[in-house]
Every structure is written in C-alpha cells, then in structure tokens.
C-alpha positions in Angstrom: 94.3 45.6 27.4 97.4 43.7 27.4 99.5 43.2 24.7 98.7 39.4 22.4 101.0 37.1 23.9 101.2 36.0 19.8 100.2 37.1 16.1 101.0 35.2 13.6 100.2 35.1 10.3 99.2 32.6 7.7 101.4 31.0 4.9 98.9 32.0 2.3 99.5 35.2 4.3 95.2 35.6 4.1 94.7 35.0 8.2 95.7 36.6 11.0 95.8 34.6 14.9 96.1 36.4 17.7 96.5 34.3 21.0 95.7 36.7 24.2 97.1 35.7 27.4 94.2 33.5 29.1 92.0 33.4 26.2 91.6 31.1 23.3 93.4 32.7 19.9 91.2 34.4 17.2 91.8 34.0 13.8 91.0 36.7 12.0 90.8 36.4 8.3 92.9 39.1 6.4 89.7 40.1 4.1 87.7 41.1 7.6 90.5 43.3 8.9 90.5 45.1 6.0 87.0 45.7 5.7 87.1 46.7 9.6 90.2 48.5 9.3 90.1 51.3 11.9 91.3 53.8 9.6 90.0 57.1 8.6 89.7 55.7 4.8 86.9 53.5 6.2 86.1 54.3 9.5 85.4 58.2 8.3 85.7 60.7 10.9 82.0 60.3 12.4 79.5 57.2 11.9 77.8 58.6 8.8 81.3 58.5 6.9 82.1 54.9 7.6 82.9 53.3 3.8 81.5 50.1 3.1 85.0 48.3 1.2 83.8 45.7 -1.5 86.3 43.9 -3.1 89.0 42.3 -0.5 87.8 38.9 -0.8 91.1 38.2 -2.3 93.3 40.3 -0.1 96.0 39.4 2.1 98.7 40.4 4.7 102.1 41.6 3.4 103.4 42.6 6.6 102.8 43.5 10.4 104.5 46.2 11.8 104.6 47.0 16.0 103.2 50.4 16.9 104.7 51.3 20.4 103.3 48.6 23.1 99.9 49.2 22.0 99.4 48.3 18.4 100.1 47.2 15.4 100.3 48.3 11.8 99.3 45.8 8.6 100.3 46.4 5.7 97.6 44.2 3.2 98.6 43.5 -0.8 96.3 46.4 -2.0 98.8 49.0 0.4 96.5 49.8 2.6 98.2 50.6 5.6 97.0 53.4 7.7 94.6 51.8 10.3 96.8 51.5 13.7 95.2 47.9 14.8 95.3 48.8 19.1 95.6 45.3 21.3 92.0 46.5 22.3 90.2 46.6 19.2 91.9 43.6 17.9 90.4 42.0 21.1 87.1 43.3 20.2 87.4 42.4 16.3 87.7 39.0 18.0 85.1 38.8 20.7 82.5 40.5 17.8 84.0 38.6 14.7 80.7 37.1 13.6 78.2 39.7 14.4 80.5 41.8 12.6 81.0 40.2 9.7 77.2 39.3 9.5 76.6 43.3 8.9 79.6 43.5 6.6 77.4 40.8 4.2 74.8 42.6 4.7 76.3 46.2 4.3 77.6 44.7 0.9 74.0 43.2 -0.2 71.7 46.2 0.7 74.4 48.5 -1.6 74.7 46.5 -4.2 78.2 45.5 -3.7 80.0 42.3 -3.9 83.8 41.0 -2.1 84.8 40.5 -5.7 84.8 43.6 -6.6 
C-alpha cells in the first residue's frame, strides 16, 4: 500500500481525512480510530482478547506522529498512543468504515456499554 498522499486533521481536532492517491479521501472520525485502534490494549493478542472501548464519544486527536514510510502514530486526548496506524489498515478502516462501526454499536449494545462512558 502506498503511503496517503494527505492526512489531515480536523479543527475540532475530532476527524481524521486521509486522501489516497486515486481514491476519494476517507474521513475517519477520531472516536472510531480509537475504538479500532490496532493496539494490543484493544486488539488483544488473539481474537478472544479484543476489548470492546466504551466511552470515546468525546475523544479527539492531539497529534499524528510518522512511523517510518509505513505508518503513523496518534496520539488521542485520553493518551492513548500505542496502536502503529499502517497505510494498509488505514485503507481498510476506510474501505470497511461502516460495517465496522455497525458492530462497534452493536458490540456496545449487546455488553451493556454506552460511548459516554
């Protein structure tokens, strides 16, 4: 995957665009990425250890940080930083926003959580 030709980030720092070369840009809200971060913290170390994350309604971006040619590190307003966000996966965050998200609700509903809190 090549590398986003653009990311840029909101004023109200809470959304994320990402313009690939020869596609249309995705705008990724900050509250998703969190949720979807690739991180060990949520993404566990196998499928049964993925954390659901209520409470990032409210979250946003404090800063975006290059990782090589390959990535990139955000830093959101609750410090969580250590999901590595490859060119590839923020591709596929935006290719698969909606279906994503969709389970994310539904994650949230079947547990008993809420994106307030």
């Amino acid at each position: 995957m090549t590398a986003p030709k653009e990311l840029r980030v909101s004023k109200d720092r809470r959304l994320l665009t990402v313009t690939f070369p020869d596609h249309q840009p995705f705008e990724l809200p900050a509250e998703f990425l969190r949720v979807a971060s690739p991180s060990a913290e949520v993404q566990g170390h196998s499928p049964e250890q993925r954390v659901t994350v209520p409470g990032k309604r409210n979250v946003a971006i404090l800063k975006i940080e290059p990782v090589g040619n390959y990535a990139v590190r955000i830093t959101f307003d609750d410090f969580h930083d250590t999901g590595i966000f490859t060119w590839n996966y923020l591709h596929t965050l935006g290719h698969e926003q909606e279906a994503r998200w969709n389970a994310y609700l539904a994650e949230l509903a079947e547990k008993g959580l809420s994106r307030d809190r």
